[in-house]
N, C-alpha and C positions, 0 to 999 in steps of 0.2 A: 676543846679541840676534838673531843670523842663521838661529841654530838654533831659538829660537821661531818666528819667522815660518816658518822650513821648517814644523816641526811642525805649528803652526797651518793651512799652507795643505794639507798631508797629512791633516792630517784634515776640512778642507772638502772637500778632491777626492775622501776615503772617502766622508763625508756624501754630497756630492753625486752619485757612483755610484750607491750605497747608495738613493736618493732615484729618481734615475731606474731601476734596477733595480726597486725597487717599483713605479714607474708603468707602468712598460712588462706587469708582472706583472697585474697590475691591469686593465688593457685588456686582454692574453690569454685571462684567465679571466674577468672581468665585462667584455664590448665596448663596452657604452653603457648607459644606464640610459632607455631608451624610454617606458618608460608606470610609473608609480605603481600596483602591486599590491600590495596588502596582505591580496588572499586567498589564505587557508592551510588547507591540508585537517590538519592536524599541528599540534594548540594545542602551544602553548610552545615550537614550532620559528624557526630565524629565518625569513626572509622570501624567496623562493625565487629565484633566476636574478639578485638584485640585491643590487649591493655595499651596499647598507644595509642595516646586520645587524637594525635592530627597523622597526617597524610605525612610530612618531613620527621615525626619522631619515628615512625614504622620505619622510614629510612633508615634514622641515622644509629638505630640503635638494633631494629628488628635481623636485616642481614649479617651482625653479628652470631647471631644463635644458628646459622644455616651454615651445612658443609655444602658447596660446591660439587655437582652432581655431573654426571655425564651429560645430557642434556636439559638445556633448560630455557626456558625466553622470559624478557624482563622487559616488561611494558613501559615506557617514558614520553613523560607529555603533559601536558598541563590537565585543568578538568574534565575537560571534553575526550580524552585520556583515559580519565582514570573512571569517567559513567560510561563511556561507549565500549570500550575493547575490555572483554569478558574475558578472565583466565578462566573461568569453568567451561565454557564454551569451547574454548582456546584448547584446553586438555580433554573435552570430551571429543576432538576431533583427532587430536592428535597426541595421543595418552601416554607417548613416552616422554614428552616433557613435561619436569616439571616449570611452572607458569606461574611469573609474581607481576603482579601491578603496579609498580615503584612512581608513579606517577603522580606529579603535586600540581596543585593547585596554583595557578601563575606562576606555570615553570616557562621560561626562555633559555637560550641556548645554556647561558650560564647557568641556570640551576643544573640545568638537565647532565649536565659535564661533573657537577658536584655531586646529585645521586650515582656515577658512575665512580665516581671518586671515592666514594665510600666504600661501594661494591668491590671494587680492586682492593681498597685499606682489609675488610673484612674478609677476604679469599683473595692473597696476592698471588700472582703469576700469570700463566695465560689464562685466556678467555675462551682458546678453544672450547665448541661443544654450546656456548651460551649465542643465540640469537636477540638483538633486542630490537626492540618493536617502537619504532621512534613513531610517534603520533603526532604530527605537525599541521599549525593552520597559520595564519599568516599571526597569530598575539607571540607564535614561539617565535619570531626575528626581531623583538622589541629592542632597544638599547637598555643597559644597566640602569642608563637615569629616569629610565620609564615610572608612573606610582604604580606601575601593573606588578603584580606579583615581587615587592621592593618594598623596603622600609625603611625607613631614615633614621641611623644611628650612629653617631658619635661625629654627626658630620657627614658623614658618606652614605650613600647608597647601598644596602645589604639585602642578599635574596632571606625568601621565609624558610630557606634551611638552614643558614649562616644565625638566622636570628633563634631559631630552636635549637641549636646547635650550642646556643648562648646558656638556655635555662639552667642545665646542671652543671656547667663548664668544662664537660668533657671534649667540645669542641672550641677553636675560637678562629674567628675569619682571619682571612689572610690575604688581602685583594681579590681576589675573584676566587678563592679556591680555600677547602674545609682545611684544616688543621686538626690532629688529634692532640691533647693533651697530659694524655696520660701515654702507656707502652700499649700497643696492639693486642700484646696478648693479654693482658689484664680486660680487654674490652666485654668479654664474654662473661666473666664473674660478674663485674661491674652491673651490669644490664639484670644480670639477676636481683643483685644486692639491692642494687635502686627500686625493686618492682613494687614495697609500701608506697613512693613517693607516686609512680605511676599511676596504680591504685587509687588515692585518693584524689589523683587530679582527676581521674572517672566521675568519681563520686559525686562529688561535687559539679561539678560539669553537668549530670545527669541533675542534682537537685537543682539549678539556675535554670535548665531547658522545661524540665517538669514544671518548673513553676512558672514561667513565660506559654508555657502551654496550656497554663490550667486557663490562666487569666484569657487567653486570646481565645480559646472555646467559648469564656464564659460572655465576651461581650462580641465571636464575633460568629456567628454562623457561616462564614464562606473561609473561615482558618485554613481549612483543608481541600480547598479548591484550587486547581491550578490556573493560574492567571491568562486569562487572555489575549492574546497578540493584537492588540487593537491596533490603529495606525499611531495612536499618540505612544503606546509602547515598544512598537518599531521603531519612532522615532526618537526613544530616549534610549532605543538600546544603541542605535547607530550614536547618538551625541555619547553614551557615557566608557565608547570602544576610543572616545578621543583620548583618555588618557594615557593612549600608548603612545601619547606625545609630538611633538612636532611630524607631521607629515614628511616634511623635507629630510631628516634624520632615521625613519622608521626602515628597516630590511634596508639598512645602504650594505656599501662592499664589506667592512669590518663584519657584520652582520653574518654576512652570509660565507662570506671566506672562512670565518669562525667556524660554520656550519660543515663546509664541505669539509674541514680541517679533523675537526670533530669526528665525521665520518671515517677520515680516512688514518685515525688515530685507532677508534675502533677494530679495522680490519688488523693493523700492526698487530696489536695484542691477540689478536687470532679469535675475533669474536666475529660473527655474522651480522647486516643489517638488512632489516628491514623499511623501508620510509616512507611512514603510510601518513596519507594526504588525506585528512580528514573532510566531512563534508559540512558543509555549511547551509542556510533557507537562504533560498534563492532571495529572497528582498535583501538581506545582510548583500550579498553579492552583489544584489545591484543599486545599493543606496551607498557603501562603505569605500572612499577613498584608499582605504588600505589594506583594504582586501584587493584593490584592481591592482593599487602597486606592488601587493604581494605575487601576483599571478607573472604580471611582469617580470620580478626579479626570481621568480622559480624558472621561468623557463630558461633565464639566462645561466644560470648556474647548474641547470637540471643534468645537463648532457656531462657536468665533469663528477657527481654525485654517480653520474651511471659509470664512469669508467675505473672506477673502483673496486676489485675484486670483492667477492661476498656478498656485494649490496644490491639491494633490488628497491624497487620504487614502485607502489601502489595507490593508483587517486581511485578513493571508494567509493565515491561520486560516479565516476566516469565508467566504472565496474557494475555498478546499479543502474546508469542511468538514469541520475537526477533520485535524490533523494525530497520528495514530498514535502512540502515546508511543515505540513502537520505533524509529519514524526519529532518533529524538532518541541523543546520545551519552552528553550529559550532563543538567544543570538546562537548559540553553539552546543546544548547539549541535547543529545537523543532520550527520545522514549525509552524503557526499557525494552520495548522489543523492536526498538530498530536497532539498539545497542545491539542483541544478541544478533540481528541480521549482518550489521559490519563484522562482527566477531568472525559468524561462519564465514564471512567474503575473506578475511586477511586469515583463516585457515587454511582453507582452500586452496588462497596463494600460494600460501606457506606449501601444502602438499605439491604443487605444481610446479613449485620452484629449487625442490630441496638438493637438486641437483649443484643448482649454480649455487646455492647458498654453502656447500659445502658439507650436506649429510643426505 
């Protein structure tokens, strides 16, 4: 019996090494987790300078560790989101806010409601003082049963926040909206506690990409080229935007009533909006079904979005005058420095408008 309990308490003192050896690692290489960025010049890299390896963990766990400031803007939107609207940009124009990019990757209305959902879980009360920066193109009106930005789990359709949300089971879905698991205010310890397990999913993460990288330099000399927009990959970018599903179904009334609803949910809590209409390469516009019906069902709805107090509407296309299909990389995301060009246009706004916005 003596030698169990040895053993046993030899491997909680490994454990427990082992445990603080990771946290102290962890704080080395990642110091603090300061601000929620979820902009990235490199799709389908992870998330830069921050121990949250995707775009829904910075979420769901990052605005945890932040006190709610006097002013602040919170960027929402899917990818084209989170590479085009710069918060350094954003705060080098306008330096009394601070500026997070909470913005994921195949977000639709429903994710975009559940990163807000967080944000209120993590600083409940009003929203006065927070502007957030909705970044919308026609993939954000998709329906829940879309494969866009959704993954099939347990039978049902679940966004990639509901499904990260899953990893540690601090969260667990609930129809369309996060659930916490645990009490609110434990969340903040938590987050720290966890930061080994973060850490190593880095880690690793970094060894499977390094070694995907070594191999593709070694057999491929254009690794590092950015692909061309020939016609045959215009035309697979238009065929592979069909997955946002039935045309007949895509921005219907539920969709968009959602949207305006959303909106006007926002102002309640005493937040400001902004709702910037991102820009798209003119061949997407004019080959995409559902981009024409998105334009369609924007105007229809646009006029009760404006009568909303606090909320303002920006098409950064129409502001520039036609954005260049060159600046574009792909169907929808910017150069980096067209990114920083929309950043200074939806600043700009911002200055021009901070009246009606309420500051």
């Amino acid at each position: 019996m003596k030698n169990i309990f040895r053993q046993a308490a030899v491997i909680l003192i490994f454990l427990g090494g082992w445990y603080l050896f990771s946290l102290f690692l962890s704080y080395h290489f990642y110091p603090g987790h300061v601000a929620v960025d979820n902009s990235n010049t490199e799709p389908s890299s992870k998330i830069k300078n921050s121990i949250f390896l995707s775009d829904s963990a910075d979420d769901l766990f990052g605005f945890w560790g932040i006190k709610s400031g006097p002013k602040r803007m919170i960027i929402l939107g899917a990818s084209n989101a989170q590479e085009g609207i710069l918060p350094s940009v954003l705060h080098q124009q306008l330096p009394d806010f601070t500026v997070y990019n909470a913005s994921v990757g195949g977000s639709n209305t429903t994710q975009i409601r559940q990163i807000v959902d967080v944000i209120r879980m993590s600083n409940p009360g009003s929203l006065k003082g927070t502007i957030f920066i909705l970044g919308v193109f026609f993939g954000t009106f998709v329906n829940d049963d879309s494969q866009v930005g959704h993954v099939l789990w347990q039978g049902k359709n679940i966004t990639l926040l509901q499904l990260e949300g899953l990893r540690y089971g601090f969260y667990r879905p609930n129809d369309k909206t996060l659930e916490l698991t645990i009490n609110p205010s434990l969340m903040p310890l938590t987050v720290q506690l966890i930061r080994p397990l973060l850490f190593w999913d880095i880690f690793f993460f970094d060894l499977r990409v390094d070694y995907a990288d070594f191999w593709e330099r070694l057999h491929s000399k254009k690794a590092n080229q950015v692909e061309t927009m020939t016609e045959a990959t215009k035309e697979g970018a238009v065929t592979n935007w069909k997955k946002l599903g039935n045309l007949k179904d895509f921005a219907e009334a539920p969709e968009m009533d959602d949207f305006v609803s959303f909106c006007r949910e926002l102002n309640q809590s005493g937040a400001s909006v902004v709702v910037v209409d991102l820009p798209l390469p003119q061949w997407l516009r004019d080959r995409s079904e559902y981009y024409k019906k998105y334009v369609i069902q924007r105007n229809l709805y646009l006029n009760e979005i404006k009568k909303i107090p606090r909320i303002q509407y920006l098409d950064v296309d129409a502001r520039l005058a036609n954005t260049p299909d060159i600046n574009f990389l792909d169907s929808s995301h910017p150069s980096k420095e067209t990114a920083k060009l929309w950043s200074e246009q939806i600043a700009s706004f911002i200055q021009a408008e901070h009246n009606s916005l309420g500051f």
